[in-house]
N, CA, C and O atoms as a printed pandas DataFrame, in Angstrom:
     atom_number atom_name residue_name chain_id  residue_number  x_coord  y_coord  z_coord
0              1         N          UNK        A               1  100.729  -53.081   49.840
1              2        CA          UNK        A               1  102.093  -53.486   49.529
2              3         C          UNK        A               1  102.920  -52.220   49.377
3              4         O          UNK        A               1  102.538  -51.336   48.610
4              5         N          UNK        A               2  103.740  -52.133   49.893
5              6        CA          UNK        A               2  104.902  -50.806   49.918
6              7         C          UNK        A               2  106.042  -51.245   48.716
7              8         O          UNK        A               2  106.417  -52.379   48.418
8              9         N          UNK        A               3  106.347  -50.271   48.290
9             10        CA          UNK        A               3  106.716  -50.085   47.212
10            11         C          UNK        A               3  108.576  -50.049   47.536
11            12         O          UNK        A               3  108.759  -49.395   48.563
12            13         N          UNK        A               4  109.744  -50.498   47.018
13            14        CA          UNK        A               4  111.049  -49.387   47.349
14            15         C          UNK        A               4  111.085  -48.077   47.597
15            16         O          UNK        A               4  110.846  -47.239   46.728
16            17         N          UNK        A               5  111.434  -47.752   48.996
17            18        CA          UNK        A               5  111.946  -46.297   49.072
18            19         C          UNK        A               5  110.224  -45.875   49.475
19            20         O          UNK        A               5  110.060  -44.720   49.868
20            21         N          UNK        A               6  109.018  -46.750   49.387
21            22        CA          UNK        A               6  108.554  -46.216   50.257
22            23         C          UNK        A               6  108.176  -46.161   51.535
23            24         O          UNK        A               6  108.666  -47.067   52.210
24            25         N          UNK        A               7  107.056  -44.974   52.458
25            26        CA          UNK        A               7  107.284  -45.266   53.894
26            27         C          UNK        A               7  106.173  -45.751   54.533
27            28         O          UNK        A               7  105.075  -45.974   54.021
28            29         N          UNK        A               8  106.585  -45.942   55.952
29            30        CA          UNK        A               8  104.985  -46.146   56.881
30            31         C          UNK        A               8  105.299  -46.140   58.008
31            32         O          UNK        A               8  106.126  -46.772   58.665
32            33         N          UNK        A               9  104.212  -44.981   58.331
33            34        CA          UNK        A               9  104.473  -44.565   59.785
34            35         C          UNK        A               9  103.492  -45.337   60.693
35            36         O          UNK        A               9  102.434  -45.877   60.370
36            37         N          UNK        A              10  103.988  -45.277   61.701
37            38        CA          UNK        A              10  103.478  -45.404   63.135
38            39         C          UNK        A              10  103.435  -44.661   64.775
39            40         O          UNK        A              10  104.265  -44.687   65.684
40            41         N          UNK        A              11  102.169  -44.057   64.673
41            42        CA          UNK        A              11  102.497  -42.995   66.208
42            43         C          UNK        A              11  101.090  -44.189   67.034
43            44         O          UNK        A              11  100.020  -44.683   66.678
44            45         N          UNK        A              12  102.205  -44.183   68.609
45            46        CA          UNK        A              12  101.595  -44.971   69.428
46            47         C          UNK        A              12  101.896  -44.462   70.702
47            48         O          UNK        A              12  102.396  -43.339   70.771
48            49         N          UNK        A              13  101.689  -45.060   71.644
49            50        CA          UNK        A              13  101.768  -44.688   73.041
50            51         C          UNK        A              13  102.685  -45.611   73.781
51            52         O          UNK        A              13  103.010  -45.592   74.968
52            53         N          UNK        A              14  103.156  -46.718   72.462
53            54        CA          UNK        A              14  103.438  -48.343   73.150
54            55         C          UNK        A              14  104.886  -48.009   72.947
55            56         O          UNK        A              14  105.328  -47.660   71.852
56            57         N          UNK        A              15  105.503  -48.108   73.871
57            58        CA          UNK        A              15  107.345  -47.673   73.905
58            59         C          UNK        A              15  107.613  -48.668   73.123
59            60         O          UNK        A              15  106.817  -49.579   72.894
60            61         N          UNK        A              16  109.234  -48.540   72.448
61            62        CA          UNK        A              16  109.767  -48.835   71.450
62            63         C          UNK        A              16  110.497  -50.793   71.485
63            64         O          UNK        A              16  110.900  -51.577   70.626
64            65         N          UNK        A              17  110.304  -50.829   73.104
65            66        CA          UNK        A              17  110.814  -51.772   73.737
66            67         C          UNK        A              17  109.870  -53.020   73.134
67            68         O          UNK        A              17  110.316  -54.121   72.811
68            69         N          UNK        A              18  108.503  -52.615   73.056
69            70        CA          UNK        A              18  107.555  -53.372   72.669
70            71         C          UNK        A              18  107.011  -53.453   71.443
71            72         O          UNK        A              18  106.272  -54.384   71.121
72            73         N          UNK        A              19  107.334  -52.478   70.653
73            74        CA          UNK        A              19  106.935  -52.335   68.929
74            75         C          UNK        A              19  107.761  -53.043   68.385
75            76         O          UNK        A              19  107.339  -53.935   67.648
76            77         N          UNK        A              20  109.702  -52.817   68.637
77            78        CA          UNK        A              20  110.341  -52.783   67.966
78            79         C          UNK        A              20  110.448  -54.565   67.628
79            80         O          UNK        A              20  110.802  -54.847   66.483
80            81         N          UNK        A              21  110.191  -55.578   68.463
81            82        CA          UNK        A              21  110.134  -56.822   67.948
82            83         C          UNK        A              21  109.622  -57.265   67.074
83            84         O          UNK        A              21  110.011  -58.202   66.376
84            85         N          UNK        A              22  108.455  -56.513   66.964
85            86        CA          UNK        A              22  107.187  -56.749   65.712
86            87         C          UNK        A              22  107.388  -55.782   65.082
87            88         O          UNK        A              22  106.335  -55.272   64.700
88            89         N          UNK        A              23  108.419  -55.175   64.727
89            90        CA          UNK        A              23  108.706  -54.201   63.516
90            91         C          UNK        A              23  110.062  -54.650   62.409
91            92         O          UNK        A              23  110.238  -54.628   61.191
92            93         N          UNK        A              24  111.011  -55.132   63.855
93            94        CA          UNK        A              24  112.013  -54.657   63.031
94            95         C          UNK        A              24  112.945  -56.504   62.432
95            96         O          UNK        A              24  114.092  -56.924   62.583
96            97         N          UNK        A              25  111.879  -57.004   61.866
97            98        CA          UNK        A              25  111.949  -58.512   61.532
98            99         C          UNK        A              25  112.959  -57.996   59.536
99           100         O          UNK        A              25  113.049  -57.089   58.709
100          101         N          UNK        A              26  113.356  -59.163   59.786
101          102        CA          UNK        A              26  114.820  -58.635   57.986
102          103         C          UNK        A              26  113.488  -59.232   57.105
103          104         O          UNK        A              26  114.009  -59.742   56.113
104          105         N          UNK        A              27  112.397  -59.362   57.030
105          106        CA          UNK        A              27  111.368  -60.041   55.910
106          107         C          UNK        A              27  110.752  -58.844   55.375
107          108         O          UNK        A              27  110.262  -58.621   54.268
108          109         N          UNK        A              28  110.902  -58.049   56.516
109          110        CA          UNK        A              28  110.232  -56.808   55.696
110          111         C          UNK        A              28  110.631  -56.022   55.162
111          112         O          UNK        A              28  109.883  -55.177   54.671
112          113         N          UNK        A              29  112.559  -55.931   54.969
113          114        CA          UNK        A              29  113.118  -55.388   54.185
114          115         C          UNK        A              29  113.005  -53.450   54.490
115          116         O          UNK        A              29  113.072  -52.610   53.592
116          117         N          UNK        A              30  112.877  -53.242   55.550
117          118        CA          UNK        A              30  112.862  -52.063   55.783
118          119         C          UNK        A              30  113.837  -51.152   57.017
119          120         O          UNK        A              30  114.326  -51.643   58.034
120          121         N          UNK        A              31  113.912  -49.968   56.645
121          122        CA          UNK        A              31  114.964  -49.383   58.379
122          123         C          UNK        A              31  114.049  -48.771   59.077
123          124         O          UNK        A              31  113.292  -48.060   58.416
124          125         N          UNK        A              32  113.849  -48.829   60.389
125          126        CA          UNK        A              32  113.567  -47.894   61.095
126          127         C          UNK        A              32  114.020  -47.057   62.110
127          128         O          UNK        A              32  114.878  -47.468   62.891
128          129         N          UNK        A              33  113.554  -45.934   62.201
129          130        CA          UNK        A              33  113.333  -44.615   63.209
130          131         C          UNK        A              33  112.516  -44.338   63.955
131          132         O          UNK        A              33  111.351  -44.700   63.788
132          133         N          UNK        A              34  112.902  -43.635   64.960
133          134        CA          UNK        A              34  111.967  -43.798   66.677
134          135         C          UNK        A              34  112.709  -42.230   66.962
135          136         O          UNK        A              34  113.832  -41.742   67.089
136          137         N          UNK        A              35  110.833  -41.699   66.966
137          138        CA          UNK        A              35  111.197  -40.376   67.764
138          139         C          UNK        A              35  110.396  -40.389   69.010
139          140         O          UNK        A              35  109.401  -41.110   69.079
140          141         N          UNK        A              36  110.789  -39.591   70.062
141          142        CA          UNK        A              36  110.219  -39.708   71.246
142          143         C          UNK        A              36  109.390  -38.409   71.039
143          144         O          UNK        A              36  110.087  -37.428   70.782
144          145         N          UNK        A              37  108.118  -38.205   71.095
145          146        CA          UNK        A              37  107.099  -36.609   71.923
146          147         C          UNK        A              37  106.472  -36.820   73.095
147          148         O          UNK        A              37  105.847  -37.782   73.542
148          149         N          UNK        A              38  106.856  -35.318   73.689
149          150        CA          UNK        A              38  105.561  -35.545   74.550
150          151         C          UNK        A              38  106.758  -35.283   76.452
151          152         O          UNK        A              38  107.889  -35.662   76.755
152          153         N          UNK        A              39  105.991  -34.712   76.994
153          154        CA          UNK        A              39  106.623  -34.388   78.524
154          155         C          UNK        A              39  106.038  -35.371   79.558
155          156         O          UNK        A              39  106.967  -35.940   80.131
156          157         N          UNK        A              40  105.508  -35.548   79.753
157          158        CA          UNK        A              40  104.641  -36.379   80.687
158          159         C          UNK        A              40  104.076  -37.484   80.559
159          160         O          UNK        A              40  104.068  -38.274   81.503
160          161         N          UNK        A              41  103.573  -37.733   79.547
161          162        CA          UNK        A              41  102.735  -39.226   78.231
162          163         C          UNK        A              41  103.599  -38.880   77.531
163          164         O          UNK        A              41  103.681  -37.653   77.573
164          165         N          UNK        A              42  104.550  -39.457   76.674
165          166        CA          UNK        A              42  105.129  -39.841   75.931
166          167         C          UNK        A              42  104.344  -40.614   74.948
167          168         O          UNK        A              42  103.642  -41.568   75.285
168          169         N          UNK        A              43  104.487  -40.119   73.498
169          170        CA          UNK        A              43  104.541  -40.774   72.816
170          171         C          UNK        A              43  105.779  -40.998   71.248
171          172         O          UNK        A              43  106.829  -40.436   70.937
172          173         N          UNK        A              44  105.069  -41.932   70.705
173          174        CA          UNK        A              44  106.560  -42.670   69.623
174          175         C          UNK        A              44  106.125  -42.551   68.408
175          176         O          UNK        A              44  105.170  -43.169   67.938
176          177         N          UNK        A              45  106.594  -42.001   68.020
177          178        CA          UNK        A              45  107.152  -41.993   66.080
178          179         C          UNK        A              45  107.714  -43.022   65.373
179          180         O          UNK        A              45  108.870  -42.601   65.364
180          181         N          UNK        A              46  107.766  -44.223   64.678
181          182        CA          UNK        A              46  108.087  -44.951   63.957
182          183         C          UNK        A              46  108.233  -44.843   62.757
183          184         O          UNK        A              46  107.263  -45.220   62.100
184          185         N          UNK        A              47  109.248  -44.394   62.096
185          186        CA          UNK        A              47  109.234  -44.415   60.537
186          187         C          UNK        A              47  109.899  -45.450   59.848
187          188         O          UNK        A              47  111.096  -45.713   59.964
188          189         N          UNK        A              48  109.070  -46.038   59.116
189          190        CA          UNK        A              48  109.786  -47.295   58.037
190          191         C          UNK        A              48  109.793  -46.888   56.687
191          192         O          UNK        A              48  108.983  -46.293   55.976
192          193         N          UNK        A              49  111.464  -47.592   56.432
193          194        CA          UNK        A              49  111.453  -47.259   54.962
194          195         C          UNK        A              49  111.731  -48.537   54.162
195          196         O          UNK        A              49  112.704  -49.279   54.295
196          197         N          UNK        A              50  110.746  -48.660   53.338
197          198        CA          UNK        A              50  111.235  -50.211   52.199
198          199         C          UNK        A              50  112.556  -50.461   51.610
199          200         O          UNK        A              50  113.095  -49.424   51.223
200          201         N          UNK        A              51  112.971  -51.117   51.498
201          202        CA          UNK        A              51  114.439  -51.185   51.175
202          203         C          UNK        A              51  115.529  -50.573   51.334
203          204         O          UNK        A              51  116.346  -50.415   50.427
204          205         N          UNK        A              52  115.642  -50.234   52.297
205          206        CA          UNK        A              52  116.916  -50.096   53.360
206          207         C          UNK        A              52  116.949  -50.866   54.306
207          208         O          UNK        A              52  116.034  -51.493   54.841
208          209         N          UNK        A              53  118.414  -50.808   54.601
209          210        CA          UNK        A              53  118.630  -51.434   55.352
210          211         C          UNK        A              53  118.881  -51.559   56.844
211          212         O          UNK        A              53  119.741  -50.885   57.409
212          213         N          UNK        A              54  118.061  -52.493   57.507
213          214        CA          UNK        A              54  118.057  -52.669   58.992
214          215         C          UNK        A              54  118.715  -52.158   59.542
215          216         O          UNK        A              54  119.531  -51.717   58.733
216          217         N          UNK        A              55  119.154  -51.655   61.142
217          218        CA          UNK        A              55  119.970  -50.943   61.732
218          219         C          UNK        A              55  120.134  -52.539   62.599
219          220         O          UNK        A              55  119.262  -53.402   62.701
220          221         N          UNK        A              56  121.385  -52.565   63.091
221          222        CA          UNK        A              56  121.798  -53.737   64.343
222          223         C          UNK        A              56  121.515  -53.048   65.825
223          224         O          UNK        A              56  121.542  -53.782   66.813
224          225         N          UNK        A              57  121.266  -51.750   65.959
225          226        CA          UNK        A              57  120.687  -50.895   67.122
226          227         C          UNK        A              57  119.180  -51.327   67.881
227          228         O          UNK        A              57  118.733  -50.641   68.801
C-alpha cells in the first residue's frame, strides 16, 4: 500500500502507449511521468506519485 506523496517506479521496454491505460486509472490517486532512454531499444521510466494529481495529457 503506498502511502501520500509516496512513489513507484516502473522501467520497461513496453512504450507508454501501452502502460499508460493500466496506469493512469483516477482510483489510484496518483500523477505520472514518462522518461524515454536508450538510442536504438528504447526504454521507459514511469514515475508515480500518491496523491497528486492526474495529468489530462
Amino acid at each position: 500500500i503506498l502511502e501520500p506523496g509516496g512513489h513507484f517506479m516502473s522501467i520497461t521496454f513496453s512504450q507508454p502507449n501501452f502502460r499508460l491505460p493500466f496506469l493512469a486509472r483516477s482510483c489510484y490517486n496518483w500523477s505520472i511521468s514518462v522518461q524515454t532512454y536508450g538510442e536504438s531499444f528504447h526504454f521507459f521510466f514511469f514515475l508515480m506519485e500518491k496523491g497528486k494529481q492526474l495529468s489530462e495529457k
